[in-house]
C-alpha atoms as one frame of an Amber mdcrd trajectory, in Angstrom:
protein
   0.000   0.000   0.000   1.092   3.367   0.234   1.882   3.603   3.978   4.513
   1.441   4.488   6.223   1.151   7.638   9.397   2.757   9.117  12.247   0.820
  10.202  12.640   0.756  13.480  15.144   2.298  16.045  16.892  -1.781  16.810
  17.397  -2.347  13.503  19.025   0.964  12.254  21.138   0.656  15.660  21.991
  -2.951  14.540  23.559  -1.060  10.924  25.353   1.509  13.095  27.136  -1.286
  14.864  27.812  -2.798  11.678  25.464  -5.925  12.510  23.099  -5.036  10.217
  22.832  -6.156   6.491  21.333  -3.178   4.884  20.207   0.483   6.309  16.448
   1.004   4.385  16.338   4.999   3.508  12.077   6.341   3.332  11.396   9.291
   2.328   8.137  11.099   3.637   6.125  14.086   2.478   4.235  15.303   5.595
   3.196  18.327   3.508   1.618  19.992   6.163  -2.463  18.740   5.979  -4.158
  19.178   9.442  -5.571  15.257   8.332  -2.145  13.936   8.490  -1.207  15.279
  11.664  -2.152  12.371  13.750   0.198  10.085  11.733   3.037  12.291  12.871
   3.497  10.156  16.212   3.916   7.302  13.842   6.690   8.078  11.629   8.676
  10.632  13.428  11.562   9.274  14.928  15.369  10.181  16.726  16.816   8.162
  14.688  15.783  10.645  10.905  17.135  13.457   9.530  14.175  15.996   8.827
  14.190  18.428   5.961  11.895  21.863   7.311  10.547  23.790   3.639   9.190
  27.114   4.019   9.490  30.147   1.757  11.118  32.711   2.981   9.528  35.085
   1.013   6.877  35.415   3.499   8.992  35.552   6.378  10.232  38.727   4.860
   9.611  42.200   6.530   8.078  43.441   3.582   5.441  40.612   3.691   2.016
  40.905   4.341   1.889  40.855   8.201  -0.816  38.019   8.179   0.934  36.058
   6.197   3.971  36.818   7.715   2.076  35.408  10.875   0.682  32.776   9.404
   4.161  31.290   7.938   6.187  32.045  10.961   3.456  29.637  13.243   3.116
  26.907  10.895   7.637  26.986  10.703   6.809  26.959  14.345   4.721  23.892
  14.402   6.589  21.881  12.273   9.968  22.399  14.200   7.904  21.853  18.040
   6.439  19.224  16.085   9.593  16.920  14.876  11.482  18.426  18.204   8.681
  16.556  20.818   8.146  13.872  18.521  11.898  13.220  18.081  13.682  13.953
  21.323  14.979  11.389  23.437  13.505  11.472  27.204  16.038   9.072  28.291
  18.818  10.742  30.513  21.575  10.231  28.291  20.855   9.297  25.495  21.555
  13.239  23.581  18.850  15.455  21.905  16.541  15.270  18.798  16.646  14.287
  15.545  18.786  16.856  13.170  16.553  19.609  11.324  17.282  20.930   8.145
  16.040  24.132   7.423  15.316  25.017   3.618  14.375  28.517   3.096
């Protein structure tokens, strides 16, 4: 189908120790519907880079001030968004998952 499922945190460990075969790369497009949001607990994980779009454009002074608004709370979002859903709560274990800001 076209969900398919993310590998998980033992077996990408397993590759970083070099006891794993093969690393699997996925590639998701969140794209920022309200529908998908509840899917976000399912494939956001420590262990993934994240790629953050936004124009910047509208995060320019000379934007229109709502929109201005509007982009700088949805850049907002998505950054608390992979930051809770990505951090580590174990003592010890380091912070989040990288974010890659493209502007």
């Amino acid at each position: 189908g076209a969900v398919q499922k993310m590998p998980d945190d033992v077996m990408i460990l397993k590759h970083l120790k070099g006891e794993g075969d093969s690393l699997r790369l996925s590639i998701w497009d969140l794209g920022g519907q309200k529908e998908f949001y509840p899917l976000h607990l399912l494939v956001l994980s420590r262990l993934a880079v994240y790629i953050v779009c936004f124009d910047m454009r509208l995060l320019s002074s000379s934007a229109d001030p709502e929109e201005r608004e509007k982009a700088i709370q949805f850049l907002r979002f998505w950054l608390n968004s992979v930051f809770s859903s990505s951090s580590s709560i174990e003592e010890g274990k380091g912070g989040g998952a990288p974010i890659v800001l493209v502007g």
